[in-house]
N, C-alpha and C positions, 0 to 999 in steps of 0.2 A: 732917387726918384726922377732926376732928368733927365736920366739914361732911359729909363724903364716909358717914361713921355714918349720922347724919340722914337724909343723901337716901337710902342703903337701908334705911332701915328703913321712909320716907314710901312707896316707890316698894314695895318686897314687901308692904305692909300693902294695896296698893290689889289685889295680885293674887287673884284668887278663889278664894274658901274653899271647901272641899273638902265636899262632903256625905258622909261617909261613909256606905257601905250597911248595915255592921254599926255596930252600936250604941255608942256611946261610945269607938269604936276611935282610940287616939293613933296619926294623921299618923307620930309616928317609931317608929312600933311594923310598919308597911307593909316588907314585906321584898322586894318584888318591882312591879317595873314595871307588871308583867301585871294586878296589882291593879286598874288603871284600862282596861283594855279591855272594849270597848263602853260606857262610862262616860263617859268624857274623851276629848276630844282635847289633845295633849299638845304644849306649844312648851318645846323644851329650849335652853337658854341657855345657851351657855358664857363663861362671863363672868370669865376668869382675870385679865382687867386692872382690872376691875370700871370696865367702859364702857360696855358694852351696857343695860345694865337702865335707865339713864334716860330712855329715851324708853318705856316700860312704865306709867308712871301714868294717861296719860291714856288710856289702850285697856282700862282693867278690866271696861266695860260690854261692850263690845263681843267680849274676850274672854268674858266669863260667859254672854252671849247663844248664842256658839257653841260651849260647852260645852268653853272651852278650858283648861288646867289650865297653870300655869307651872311647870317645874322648873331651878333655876336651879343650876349647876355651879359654883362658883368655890374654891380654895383644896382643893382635891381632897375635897369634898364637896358633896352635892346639898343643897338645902333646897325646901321648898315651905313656903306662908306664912310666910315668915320660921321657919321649923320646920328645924332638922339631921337629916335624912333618918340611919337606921343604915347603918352599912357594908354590908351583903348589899343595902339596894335600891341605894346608891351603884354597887356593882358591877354590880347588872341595870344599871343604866344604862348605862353604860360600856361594857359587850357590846356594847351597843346600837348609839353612836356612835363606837366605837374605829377603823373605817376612814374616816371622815366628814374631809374634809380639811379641816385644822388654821385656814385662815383662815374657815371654814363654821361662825358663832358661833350659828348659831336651826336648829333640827333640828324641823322639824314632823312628828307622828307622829299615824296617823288612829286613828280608834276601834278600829278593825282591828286595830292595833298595830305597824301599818308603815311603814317609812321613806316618807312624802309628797315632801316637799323640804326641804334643805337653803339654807340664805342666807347673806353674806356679813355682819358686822357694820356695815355701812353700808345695810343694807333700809330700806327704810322699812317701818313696820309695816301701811299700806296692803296692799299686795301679799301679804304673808302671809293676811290675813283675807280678802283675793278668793281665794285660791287655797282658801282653808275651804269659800267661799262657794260655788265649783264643785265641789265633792265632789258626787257624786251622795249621799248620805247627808243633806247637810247642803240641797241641796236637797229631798229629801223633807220635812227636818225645817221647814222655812220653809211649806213646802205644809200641813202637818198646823195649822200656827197661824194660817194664812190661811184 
């Protein structure tokens, strides 16, 4: 059990931290999902076995590069950076991915704020970040820094 602490707390400390637009605003103060559209793109995790999230440390760059935001479900709460999300954004969430079927543990959501694609907990995290990469959005975004 203090092994299994350890690695999440190693593995959610690598995920990327949230710039807020408003000023000094606490992470669990966020009532709503929507907060992050046009902002973020968003990789939801449901992670009720707590299995999924260990291949997550090594992709922090690669997530923050594409302006991706982890929210991670386990224990019938959300968190983002190791942060306990309040019950009203728990619940936006939820709305969210409440018809997403049940073995579909990575729920990617565009800047848009819509359902991308859905993945099996055996993804590789590869294929998620090409599927980023072809966003027409996220191509533009690659063009503006080349």
């Amino acid at each position: 059990m203090k092994k299994i602490l350890i690695i999440m707390l190693f593995i959610t400390g690598c995920i990327p931290i949230i710039n807020n637009t408003k000023k000094n605003m606490p992470t669990n103060k966020i009532e709503n999902i929507n907060y992050f559209k046009w902002k973020y793109r968003i990789l939801i995790i449901v992670d009720e076995k707590k299995q999924v999230t260990k291949k997550l440390g090594e992709f922090s760059k690669e997530f923050k590069e594409r302006d991706i935001l982890i929210i991670l479900i386990k224990d019938n709460n959300s968190f983002i950076n190791n942060t306990l999300m309040n019950d009203k954004f728990h619940k936006s969430i939820i709305k969210i991915i409440k018809d997403i079927e049940k073995q579909h543990n990575y729920i990617l959501i565009g800047k848009d704020g819509s359902i991308k694609k859905t993945y099996p907990s055996d993804i590789i995290i590869d294929q998620i970040l090409s599927k980023v990469d072809s966003m027409p959005m996220r191509i533009k975004e690659v063009k503006k820094i080349n």
